[in-house]
C-alpha positions in Angstrom: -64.3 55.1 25.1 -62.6 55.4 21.5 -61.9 52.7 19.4 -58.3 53.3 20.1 -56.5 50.6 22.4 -53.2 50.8 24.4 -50.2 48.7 21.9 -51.1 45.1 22.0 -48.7 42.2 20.7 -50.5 39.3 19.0 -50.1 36.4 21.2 -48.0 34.3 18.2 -44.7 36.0 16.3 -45.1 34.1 13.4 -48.2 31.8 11.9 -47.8 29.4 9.4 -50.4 29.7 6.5 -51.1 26.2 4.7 -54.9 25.5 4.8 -56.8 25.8 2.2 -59.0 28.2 4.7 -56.2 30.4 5.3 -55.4 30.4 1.7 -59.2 31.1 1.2 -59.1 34.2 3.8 -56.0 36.0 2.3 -57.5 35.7 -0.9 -59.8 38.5 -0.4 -58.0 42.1 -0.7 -60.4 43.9 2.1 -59.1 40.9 4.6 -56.0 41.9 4.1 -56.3 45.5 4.9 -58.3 43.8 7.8 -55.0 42.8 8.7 -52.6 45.0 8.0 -55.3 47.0 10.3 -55.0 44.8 13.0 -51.6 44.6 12.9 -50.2 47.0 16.2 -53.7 46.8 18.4 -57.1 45.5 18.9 -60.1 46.9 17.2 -63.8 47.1 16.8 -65.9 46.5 14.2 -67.0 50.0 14.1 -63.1 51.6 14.7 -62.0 49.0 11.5 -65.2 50.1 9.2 -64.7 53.8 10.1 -60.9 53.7 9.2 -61.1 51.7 5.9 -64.1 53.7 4.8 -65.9 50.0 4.2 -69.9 49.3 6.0 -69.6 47.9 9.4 -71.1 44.5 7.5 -69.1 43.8 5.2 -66.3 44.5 8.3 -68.1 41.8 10.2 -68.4 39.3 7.4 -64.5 39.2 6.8 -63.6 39.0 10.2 -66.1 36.2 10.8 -63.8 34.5 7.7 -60.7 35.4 9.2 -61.5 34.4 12.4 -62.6 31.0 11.1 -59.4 30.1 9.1 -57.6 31.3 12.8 -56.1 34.3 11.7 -57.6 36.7 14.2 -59.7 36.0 17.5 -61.4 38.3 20.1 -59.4 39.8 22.3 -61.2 41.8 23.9 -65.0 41.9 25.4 -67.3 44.7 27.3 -70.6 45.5 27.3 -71.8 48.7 26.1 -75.4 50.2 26.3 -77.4 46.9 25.9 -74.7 45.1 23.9 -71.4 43.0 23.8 -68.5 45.2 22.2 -65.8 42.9 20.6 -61.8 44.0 19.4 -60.6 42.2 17.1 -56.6 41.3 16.8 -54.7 39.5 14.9 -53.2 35.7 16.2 -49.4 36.1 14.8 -47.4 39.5 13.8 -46.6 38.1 10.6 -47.5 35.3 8.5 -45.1 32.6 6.8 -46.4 30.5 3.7 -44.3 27.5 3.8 -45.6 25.6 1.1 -47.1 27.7 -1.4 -50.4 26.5 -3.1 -50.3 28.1 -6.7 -54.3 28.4 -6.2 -54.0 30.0 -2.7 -50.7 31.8 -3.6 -52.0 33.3 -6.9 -55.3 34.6 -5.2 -52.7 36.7 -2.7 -51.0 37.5 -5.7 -54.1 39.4 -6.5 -55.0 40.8 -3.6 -51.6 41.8 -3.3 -51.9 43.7 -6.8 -54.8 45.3 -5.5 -53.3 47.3 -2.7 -50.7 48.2 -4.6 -53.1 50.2 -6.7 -54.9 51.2 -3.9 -51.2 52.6 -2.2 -50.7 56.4 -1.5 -46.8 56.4 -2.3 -45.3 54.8 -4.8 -44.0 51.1 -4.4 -41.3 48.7 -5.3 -41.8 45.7 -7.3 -38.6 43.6 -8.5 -38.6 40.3 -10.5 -35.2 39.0 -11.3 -33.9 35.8 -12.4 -30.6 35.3 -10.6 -27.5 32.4 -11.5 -27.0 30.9 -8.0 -25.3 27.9 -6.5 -27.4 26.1 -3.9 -24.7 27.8 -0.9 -25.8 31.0 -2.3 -28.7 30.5 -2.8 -29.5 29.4 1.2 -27.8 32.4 1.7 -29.9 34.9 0.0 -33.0 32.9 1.8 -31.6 33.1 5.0 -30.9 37.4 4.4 -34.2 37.7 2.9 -36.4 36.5 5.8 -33.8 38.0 8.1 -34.5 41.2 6.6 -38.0 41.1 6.8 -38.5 39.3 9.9 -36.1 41.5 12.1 -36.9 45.0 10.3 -37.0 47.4 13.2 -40.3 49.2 13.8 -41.0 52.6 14.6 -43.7 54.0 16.5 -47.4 53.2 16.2 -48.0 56.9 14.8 -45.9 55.9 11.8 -47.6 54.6 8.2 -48.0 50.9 7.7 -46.0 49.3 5.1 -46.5 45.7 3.7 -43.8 43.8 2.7 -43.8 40.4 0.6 -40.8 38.5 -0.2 -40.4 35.4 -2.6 -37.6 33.5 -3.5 -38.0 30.7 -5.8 -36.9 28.1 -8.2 -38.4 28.7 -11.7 -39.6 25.4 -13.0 -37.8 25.4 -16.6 -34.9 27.3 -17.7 -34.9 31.1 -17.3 -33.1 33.0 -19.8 -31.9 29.5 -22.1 -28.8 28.8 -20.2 
C-alpha cells in the first residue's frame, strides 16, 4: 500500500486555537507544513517525511506535539510486517485564533515568515492602515473571514496555498490623525 489515502475530511470545520499549547505547536514552522500536509487526507510518518524532505524523527516528534495541543489525532491504524502503521490527520479544516496572544501570535508570525521564504511562487503580503467607522469596519470582518472561510477548492491534484488574514485595531494612532 502507498502512503496515499482516498480524500478524508477532518472530523471538525473549524478549531479554535487559544491554549498556550496550541500557541506552542504553531509556533514551530515544520508543524505547520505538518499541517498544511495534512490538510486534504491522512498520512504516515514515512509518506509526511518523504514529502517534506525532513527524517522520519523529527516527523514523529512534531506530530507527537501536535497531537498533544489536539491539533491532529490518528485516524487511521493497521499492522504492517511486525508493526502498528499510524495516519495522521488533522482535527479541523482550518483554524480560527480568537483571541490573539502577542507571544503565541508573534511565534506564528514567524513561522509564517518562514514559509514565505521557503514558497516556490511569489506571495502577497499587504499591511494597510484603513479610516473606518465601527459599521464598516464589522463589515470588512464579516467579508474577510467570508472570503477565506468559503474560498472554493479545487481538486486534491492542485498546489496548496496558505492563507492568513488579520484585521485589527492598532493600539495608538496610525498615521497622527
Amino acid at each position: 500500500m502507498t502512503d496515499e489515502a482516498p480524500p478524508s475530511r477532518p472530523p471538525q470545520d473549524a478549531q479554535q486555537i487559544g491554549s498556550p499549547e496550541q500557541f506552542a505547536a504553531l509556533a514551530h514552522p515544520l508543524r505547520q507544513r505538518l499541517l498544511f500536509a495534512l490538510g486534504r487526507r491522512p498520512a504516515t510518518i514515512s509518506g509526511l517525511a518523504s514529502q517534506l524532505g525532513v527524517a522520519k524523527g523529527s516527523v514523529s516528534h512534531h506530530l507527537k506535539v501536535l497531537r498533544a495541543a489536539g491539533l491532529v489525532y490518528v485516524a487511521e491504524t493497521r499492522q504492517v510486517r511486525g508493526g502498528t502503521e499510524q495516519r495522521y490527520q488533522r482535527t479541523a479544516r482550518r483554524m480560527v485564533v480568537a483571541d490573539p496572544e502577542a507571544a503565541g501570535t508573534a511565534a506564528m508570525f514567524g513561522a509564517f515568515a518562514q514559509e514565505l521564504d521557503r514558497s516556490p511562487e511569489g506571495s502577497a503580503v499587504r499591511l494597510r492602515h484603513l479610516h473606518l467607522g465601527p459599521d464598516k469596519a464589522r463589515r470588512l470582518r464579516e467579508l474577510l473571514v467570508e472570503l477565506v472561510d468559503e474560498a472554493e477548492e479545487d481538486e486534491d491534484d492542485q498546489p496548496v496555498l496558505g492563507v492568513l488574514v488579520a484585521l485589527y485595531r492598532p493600539a495608538g494612532p496610525a498615521g497622527g490623525g
